[in-house]
Gaussian input, Z-matrix of N, CA and C with variables (Angstrom, degrees):
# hf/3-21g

backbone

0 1
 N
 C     1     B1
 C     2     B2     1     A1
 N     3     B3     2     A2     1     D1
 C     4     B4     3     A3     2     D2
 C     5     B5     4     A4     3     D3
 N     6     B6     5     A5     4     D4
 C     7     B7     6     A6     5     D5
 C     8     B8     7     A7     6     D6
 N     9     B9     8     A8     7     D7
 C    10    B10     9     A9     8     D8
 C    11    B11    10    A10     9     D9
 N    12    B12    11    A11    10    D10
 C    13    B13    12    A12    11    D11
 C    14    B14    13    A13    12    D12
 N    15    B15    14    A14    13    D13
 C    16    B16    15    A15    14    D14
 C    17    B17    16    A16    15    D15
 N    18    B18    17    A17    16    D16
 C    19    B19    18    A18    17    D17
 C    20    B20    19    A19    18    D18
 N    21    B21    20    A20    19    D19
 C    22    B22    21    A21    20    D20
 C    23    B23    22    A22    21    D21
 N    24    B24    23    A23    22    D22
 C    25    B25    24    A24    23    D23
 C    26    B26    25    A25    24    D24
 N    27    B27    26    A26    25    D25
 C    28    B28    27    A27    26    D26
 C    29    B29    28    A28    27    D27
 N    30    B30    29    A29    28    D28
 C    31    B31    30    A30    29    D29
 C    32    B32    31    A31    30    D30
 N    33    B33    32    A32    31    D31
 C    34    B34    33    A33    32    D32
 C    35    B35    34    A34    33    D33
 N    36    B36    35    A35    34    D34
 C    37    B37    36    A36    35    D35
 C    38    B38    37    A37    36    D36
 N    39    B39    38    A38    37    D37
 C    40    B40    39    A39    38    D38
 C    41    B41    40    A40    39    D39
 N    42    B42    41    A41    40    D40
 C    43    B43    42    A42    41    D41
 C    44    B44    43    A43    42    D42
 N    45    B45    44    A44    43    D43
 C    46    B46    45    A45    44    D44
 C    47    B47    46    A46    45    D45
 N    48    B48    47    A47    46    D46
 C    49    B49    48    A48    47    D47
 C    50    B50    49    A49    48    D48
 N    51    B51    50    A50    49    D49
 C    52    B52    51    A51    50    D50
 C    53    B53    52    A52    51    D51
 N    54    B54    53    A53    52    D52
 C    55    B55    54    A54    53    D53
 C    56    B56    55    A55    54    D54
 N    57    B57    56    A56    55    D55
 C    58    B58    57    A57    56    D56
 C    59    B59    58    A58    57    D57
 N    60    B60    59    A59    58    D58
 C    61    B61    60    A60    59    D59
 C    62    B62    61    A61    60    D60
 N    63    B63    62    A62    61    D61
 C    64    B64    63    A63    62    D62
 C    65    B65    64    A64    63    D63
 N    66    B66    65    A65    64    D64
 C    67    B67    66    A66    65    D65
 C    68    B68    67    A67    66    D66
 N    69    B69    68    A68    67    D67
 C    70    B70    69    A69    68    D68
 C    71    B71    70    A70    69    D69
 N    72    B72    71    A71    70    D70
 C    73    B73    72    A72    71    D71
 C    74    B74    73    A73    72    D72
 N    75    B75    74    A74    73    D73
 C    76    B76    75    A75    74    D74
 C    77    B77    76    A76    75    D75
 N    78    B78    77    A77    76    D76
 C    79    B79    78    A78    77    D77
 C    80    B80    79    A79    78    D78
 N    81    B81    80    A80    79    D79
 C    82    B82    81    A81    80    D80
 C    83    B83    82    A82    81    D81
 N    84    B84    83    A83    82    D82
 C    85    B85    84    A84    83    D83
 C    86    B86    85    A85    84    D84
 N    87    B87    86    A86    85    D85
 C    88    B88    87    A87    86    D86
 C    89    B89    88    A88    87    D87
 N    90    B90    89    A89    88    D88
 C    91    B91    90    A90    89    D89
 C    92    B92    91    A91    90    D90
 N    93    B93    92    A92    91    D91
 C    94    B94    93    A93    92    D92
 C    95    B95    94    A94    93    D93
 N    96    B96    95    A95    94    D94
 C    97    B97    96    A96    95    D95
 C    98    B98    97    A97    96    D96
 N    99    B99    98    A98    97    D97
 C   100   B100    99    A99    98    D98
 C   101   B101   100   A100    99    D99
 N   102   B102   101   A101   100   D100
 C   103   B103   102   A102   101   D101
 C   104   B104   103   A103   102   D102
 N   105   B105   104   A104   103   D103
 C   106   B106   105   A105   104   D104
 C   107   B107   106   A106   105   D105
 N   108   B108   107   A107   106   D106
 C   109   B109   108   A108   107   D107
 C   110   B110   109   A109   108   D108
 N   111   B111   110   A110   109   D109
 C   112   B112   111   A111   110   D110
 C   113   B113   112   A112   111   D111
 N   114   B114   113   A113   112   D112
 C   115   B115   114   A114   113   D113
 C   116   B116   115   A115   114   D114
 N   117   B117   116   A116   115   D115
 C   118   B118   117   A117   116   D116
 C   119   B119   118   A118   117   D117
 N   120   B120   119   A119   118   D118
 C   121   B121   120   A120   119   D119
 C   122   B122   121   A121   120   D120
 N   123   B123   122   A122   121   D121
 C   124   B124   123   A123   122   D122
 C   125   B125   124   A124   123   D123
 N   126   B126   125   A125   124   D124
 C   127   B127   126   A126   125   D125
 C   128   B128   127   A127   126   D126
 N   129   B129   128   A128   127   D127
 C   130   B130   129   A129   128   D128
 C   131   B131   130   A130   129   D129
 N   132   B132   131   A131   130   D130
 C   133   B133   132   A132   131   D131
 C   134   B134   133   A133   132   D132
 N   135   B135   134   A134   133   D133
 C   136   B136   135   A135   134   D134
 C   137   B137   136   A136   135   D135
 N   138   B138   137   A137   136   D136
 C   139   B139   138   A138   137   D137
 C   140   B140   139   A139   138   D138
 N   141   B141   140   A140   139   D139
 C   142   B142   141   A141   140   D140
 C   143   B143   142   A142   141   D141
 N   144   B144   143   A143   142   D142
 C   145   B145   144   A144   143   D143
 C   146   B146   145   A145   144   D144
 N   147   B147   146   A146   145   D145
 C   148   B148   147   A147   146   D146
 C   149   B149   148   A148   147   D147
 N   150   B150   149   A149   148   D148
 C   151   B151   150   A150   149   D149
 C   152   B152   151   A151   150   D150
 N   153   B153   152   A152   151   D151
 C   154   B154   153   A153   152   D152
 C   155   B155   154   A154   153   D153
 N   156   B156   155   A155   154   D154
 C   157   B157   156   A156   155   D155
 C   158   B158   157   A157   156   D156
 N   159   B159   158   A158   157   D157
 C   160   B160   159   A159   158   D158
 C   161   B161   160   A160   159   D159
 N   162   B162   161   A161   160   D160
 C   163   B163   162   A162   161   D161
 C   164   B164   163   A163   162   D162
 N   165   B165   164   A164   163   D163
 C   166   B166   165   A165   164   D164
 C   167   B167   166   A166   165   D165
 N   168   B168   167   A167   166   D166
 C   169   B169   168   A168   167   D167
 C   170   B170   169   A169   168   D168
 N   171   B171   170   A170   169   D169
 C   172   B172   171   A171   170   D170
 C   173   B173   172   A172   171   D171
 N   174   B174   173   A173   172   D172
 C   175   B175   174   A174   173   D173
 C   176   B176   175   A175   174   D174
 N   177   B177   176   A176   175   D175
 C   178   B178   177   A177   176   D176
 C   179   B179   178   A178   177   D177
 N   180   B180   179   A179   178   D178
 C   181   B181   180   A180   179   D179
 C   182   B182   181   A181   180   D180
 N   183   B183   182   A182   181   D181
 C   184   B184   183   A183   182   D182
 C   185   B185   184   A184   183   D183
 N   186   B186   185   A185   184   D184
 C   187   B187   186   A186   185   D185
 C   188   B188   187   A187   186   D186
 N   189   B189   188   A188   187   D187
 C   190   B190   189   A189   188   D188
 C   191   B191   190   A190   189   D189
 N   192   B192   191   A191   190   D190
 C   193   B193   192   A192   191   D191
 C   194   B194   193   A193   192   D192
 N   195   B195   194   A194   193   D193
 C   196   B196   195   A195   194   D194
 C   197   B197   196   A196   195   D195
 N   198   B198   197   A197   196   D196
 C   199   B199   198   A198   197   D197
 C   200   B200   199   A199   198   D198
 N   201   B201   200   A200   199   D199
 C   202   B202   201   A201   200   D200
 C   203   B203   202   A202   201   D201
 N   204   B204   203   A203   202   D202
 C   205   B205   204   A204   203   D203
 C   206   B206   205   A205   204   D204
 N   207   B207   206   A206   205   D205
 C   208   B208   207   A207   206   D206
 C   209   B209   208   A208   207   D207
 N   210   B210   209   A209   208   D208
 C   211   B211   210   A210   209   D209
 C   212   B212   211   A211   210   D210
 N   213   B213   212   A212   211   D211
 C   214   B214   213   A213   212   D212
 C   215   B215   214   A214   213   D213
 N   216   B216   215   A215   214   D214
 C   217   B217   216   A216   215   D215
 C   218   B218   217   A217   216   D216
 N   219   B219   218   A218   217   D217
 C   220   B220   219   A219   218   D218
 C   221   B221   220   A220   219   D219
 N   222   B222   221   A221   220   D220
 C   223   B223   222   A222   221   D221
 C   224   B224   223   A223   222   D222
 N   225   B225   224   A224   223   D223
 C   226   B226   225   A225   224   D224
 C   227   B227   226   A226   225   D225
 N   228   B228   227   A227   226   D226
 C   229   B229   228   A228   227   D227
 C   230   B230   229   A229   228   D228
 N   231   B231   230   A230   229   D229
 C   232   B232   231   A231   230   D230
 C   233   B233   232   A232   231   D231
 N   234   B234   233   A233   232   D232
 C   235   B235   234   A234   233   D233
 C   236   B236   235   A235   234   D234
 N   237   B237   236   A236   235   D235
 C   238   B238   237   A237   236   D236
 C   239   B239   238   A238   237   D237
 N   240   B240   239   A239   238   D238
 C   241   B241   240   A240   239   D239
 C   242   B242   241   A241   240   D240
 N   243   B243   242   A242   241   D241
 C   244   B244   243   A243   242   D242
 C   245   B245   244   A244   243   D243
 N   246   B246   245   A245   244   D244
 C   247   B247   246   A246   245   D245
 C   248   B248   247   A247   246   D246
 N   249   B249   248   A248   247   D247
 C   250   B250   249   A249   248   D248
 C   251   B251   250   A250   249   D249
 N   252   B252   251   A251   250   D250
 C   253   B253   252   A252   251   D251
 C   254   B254   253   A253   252   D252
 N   255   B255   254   A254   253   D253
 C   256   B256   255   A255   254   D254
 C   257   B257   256   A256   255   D255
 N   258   B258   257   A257   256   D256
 C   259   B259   258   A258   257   D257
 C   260   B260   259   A259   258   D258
 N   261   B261   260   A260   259   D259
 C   262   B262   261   A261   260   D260
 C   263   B263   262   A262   261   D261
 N   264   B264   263   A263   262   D262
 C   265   B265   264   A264   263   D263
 C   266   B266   265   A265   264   D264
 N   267   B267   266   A266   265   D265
 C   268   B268   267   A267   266   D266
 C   269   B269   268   A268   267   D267
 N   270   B270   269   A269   268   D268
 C   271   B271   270   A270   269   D269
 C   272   B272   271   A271   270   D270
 N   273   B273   272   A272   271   D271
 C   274   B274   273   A273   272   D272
 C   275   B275   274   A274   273   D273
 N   276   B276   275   A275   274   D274
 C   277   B277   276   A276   275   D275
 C   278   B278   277   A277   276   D276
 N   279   B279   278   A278   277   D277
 C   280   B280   279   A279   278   D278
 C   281   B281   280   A280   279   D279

   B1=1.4367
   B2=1.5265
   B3=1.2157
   B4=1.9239
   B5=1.6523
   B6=1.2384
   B7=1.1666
   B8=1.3148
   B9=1.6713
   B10=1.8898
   B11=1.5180
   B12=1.3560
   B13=1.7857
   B14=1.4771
   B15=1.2912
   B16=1.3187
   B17=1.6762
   B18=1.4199
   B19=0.9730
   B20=1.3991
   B21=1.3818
   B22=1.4103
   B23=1.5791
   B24=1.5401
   B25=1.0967
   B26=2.0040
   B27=1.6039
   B28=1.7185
   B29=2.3642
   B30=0.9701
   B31=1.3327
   B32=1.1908
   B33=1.8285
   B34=1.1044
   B35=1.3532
   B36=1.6680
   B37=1.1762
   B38=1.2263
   B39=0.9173
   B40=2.0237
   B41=0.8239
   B42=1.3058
   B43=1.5432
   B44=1.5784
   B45=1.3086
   B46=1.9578
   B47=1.7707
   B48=1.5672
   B49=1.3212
   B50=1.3207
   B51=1.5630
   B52=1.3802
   B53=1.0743
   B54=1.6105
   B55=1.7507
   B56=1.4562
   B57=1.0311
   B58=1.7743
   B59=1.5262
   B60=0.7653
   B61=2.2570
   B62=1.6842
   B63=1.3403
   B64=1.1841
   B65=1.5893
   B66=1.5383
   B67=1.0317
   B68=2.2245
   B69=1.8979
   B70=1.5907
   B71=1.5972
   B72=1.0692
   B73=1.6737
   B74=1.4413
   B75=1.3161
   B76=1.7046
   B77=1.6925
   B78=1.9149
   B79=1.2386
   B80=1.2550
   B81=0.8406
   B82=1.8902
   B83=1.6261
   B84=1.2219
   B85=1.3445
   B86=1.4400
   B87=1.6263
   B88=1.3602
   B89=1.7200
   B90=1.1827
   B91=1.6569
   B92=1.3131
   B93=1.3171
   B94=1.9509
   B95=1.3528
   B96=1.3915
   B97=1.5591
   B98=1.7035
   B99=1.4277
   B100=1.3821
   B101=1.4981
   B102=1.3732
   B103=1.4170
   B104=1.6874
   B105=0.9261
   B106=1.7531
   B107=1.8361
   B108=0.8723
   B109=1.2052
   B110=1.5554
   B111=1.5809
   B112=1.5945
   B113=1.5091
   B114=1.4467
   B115=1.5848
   B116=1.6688
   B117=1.2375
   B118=1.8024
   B119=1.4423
   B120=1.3109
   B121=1.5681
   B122=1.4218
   B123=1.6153
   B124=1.0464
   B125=1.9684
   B126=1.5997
   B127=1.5514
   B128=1.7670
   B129=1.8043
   B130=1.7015
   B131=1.5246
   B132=1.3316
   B133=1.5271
   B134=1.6634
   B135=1.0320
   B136=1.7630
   B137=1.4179
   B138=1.3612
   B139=1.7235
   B140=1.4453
   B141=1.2219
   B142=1.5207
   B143=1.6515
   B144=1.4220
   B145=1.6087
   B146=1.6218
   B147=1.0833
   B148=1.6818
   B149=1.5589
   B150=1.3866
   B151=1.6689
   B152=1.5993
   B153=1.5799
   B154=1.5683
   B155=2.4105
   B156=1.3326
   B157=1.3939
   B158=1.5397
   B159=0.8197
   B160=1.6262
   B161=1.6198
   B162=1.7091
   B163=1.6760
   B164=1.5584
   B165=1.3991
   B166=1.4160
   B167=2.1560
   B168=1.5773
   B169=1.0377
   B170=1.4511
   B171=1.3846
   B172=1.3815
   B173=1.8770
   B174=1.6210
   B175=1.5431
   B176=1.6939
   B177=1.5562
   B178=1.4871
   B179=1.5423
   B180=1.4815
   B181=1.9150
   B182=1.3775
   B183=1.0968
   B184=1.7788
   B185=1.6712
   B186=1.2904
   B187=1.5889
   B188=2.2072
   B189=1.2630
   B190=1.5683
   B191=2.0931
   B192=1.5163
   B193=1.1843
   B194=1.6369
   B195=1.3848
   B196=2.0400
   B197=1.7579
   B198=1.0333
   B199=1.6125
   B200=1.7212
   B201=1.5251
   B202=1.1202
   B203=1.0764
   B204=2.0717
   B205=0.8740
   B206=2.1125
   B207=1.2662
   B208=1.6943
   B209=1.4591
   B210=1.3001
   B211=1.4181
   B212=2.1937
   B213=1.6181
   B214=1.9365
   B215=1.2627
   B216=1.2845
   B217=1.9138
   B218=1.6286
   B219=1.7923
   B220=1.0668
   B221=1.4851
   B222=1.3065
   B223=1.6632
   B224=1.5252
   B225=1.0952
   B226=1.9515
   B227=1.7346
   B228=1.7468
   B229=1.7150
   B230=2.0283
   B231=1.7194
   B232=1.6032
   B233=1.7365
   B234=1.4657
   B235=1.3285
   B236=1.6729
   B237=1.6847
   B238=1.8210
   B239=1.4759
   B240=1.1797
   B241=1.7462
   B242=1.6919
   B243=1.1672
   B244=1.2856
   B245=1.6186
   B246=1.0179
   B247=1.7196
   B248=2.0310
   B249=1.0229
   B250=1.3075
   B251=1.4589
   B252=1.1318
   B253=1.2753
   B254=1.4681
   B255=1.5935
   B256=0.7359
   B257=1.1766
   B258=1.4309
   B259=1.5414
   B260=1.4604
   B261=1.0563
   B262=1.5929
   B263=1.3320
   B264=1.6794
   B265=1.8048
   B266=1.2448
   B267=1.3185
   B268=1.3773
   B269=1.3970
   B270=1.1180
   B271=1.5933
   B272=1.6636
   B273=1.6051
   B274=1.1869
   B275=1.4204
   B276=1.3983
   B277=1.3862
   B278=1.6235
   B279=1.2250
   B280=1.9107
   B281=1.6651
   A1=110.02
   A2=104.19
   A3=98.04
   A4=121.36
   A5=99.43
   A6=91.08
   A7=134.05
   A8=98.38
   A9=110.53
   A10=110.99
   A11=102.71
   A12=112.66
   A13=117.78
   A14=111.86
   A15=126.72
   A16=120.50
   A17=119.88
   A18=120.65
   A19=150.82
   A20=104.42
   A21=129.12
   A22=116.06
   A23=107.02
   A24=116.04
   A25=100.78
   A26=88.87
   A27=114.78
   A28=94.68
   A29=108.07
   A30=113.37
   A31=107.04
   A32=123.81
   A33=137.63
   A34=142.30
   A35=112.87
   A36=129.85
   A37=121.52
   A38=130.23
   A39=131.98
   A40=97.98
   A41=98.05
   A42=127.73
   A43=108.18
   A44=104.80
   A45=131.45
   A46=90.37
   A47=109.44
   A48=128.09
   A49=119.67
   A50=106.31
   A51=119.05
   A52=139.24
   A53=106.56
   A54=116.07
   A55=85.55
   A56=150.00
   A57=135.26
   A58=103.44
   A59=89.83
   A60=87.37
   A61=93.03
   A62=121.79
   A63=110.71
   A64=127.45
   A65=106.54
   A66=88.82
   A67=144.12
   A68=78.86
   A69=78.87
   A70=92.31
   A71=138.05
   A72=138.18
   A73=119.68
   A74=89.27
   A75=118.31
   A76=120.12
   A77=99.26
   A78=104.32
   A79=122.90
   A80=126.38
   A81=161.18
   A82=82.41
   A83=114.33
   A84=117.48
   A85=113.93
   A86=103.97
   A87=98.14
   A88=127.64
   A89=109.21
   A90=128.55
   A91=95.92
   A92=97.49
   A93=108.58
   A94=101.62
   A95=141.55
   A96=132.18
   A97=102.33
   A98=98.23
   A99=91.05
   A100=126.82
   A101=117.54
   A102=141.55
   A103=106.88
   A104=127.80
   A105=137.32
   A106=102.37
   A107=110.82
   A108=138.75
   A109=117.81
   A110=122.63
   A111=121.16
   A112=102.80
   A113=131.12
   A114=133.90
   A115=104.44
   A116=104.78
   A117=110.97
   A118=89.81
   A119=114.16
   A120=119.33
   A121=94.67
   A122=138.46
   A123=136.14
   A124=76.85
   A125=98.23
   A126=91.56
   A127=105.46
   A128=105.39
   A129=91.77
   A130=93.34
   A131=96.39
   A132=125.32
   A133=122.36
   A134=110.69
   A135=118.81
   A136=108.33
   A137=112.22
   A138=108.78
   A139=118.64
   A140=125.50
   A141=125.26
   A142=134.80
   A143=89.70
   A144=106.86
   A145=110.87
   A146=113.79
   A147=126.53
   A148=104.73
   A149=122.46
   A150=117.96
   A151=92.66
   A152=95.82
   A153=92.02
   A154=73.14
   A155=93.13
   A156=113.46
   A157=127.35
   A158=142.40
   A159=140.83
   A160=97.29
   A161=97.37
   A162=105.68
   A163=96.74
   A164=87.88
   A165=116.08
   A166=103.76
   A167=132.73
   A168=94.60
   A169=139.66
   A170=138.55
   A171=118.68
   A172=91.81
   A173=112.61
   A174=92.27
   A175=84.89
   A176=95.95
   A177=114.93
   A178=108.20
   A179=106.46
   A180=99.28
   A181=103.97
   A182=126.42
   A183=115.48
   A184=105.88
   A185=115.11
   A186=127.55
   A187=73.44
   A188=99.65
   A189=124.57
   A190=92.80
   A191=120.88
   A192=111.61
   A193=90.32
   A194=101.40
   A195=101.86
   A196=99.38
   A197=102.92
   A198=105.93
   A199=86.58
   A200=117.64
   A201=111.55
   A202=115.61
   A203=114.78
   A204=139.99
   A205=115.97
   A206=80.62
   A207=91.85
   A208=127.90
   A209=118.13
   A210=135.33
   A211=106.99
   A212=78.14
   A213=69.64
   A214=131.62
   A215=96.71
   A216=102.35
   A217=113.01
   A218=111.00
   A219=119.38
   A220=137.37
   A221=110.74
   A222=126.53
   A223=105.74
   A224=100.82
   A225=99.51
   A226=105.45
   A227=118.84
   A228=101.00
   A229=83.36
   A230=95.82
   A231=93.63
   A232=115.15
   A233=105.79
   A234=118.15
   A235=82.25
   A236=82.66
   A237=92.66
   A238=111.24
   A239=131.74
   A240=121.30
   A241=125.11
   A242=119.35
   A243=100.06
   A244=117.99
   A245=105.03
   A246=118.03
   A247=106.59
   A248=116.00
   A249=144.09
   A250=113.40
   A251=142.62
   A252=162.89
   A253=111.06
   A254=147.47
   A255=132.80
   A256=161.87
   A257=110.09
   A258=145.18
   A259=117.92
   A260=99.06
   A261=108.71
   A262=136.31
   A263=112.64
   A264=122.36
   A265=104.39
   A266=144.15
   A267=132.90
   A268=120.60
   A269=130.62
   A270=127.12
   A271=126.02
   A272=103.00
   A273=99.55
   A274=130.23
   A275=133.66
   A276=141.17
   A277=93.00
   A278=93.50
   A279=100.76
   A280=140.60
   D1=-55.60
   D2=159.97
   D3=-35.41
   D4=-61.75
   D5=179.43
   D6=-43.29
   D7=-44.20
   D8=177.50
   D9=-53.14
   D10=-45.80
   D11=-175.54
   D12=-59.49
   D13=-49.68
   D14=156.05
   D15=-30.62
   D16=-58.39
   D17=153.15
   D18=-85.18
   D19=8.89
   D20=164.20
   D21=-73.71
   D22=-38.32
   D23=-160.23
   D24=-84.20
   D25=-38.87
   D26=-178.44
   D27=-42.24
   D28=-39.12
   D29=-157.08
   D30=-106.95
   D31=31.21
   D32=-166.80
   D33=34.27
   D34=56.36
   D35=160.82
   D36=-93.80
   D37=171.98
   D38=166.43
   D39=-110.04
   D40=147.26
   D41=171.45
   D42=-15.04
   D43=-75.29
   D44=-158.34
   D45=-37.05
   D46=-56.06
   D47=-159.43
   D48=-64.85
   D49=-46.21
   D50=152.07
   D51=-35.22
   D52=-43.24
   D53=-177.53
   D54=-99.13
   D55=-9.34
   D56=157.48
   D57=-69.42
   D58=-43.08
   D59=-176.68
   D60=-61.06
   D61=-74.72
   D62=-168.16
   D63=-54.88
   D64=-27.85
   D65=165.96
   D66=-92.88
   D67=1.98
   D68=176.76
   D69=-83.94
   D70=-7.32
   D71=174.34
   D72=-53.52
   D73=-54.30
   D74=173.90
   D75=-48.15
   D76=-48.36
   D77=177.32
   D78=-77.24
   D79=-26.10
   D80=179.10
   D81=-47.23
   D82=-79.82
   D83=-144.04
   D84=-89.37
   D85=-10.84
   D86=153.89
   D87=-77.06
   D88=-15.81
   D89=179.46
   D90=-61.49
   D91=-61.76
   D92=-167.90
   D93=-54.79
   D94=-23.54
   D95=-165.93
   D96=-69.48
   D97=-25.75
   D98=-165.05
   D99=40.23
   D100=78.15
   D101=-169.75
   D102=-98.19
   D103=105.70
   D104=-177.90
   D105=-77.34
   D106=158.54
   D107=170.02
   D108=-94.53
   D109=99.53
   D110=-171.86
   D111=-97.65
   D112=164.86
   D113=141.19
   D114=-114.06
   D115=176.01
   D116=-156.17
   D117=-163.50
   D118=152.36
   D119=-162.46
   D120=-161.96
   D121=100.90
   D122=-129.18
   D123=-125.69
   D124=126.15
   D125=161.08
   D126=-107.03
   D127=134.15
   D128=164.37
   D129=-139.66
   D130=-152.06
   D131=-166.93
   D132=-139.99
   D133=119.07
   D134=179.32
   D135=-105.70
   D136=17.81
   D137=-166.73
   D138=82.34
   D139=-43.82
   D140=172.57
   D141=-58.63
   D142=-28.29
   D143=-179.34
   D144=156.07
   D145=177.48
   D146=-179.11
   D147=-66.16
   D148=130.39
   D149=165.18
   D150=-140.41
   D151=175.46
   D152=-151.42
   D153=-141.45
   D154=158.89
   D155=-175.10
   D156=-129.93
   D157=83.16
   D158=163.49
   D159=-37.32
   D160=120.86
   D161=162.04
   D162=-108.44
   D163=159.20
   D164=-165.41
   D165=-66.39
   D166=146.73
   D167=-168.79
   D168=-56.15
   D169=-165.00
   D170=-174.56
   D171=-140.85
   D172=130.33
   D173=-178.72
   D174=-120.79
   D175=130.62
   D176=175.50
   D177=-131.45
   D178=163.43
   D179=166.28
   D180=-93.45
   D181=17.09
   D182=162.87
   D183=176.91
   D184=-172.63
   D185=-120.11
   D186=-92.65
   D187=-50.09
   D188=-156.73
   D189=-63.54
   D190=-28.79
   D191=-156.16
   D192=-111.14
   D193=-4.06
   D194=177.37
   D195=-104.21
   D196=4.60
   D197=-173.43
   D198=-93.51
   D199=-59.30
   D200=-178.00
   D201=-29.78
   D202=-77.40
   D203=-158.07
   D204=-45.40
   D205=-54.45
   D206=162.56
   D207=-44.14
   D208=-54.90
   D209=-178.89
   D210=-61.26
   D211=-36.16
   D212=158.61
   D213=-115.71
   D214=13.22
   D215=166.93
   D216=-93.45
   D217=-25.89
   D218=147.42
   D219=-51.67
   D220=-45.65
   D221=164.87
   D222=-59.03
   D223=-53.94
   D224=-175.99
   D225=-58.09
   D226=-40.22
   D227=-147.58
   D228=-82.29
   D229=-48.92
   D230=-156.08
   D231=-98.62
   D232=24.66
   D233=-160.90
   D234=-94.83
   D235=138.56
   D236=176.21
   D237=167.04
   D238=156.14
   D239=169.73
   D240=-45.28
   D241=119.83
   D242=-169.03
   D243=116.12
   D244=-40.74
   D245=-172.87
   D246=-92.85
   D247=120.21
   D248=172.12
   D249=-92.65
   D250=73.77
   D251=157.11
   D252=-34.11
   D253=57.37
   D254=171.70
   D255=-32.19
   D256=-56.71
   D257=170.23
   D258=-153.09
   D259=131.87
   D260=159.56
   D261=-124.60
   D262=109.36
   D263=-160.78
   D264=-71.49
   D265=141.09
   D266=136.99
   D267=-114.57
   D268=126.80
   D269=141.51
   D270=-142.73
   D271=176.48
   D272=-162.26
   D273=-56.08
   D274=151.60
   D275=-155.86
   D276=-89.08
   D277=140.75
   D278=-167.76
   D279=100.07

């Protein structure tokens, strides 16, 4: 990003204008990712019986990379000795 500014400025912009260019750039290309919004509903096991979990939302660019993402937000909250991780649902939020 230095660099860009650097040469923004090289080609007679100011400063102010520069960090406006870069930053409508920035937003641009986060738009374009088009990033969805997942929910995930984690079934496991503590030995006692079946319980079921709301994960927090999950933002992925598709069903296959929020499935990932889930399966280790699941490992992180309920991952531990003891805990049986069954399944983990995902689909889109909405």
């Amino acid at each position: 990003m230095e660099n860009l500014l650097q040469e923004l400025i090289a080609k007679g912009h100011t400063f102010e204008e520069a960090v406006e260019m870069v930053y409508e750039a920035i937003q641009r290309a986060k738009s374009q990712n088009a990033v969805g919004e997942f929910t995930a509903i984690v079934r496991y096991s503590r030995g006692l019986g079946i319980e079921y979990k709301n994960l927090p939302v999950i933002q992925a660019n598709n069903i296959e990379e929020a499935q990932m993402k889930a399966a280790e937000a699941a490992e992180k909250i309920l991952g531990g000795p003891g805990v049986d991780i069954r399944e983990v649902r995902v689909r889109p939020k909405g």
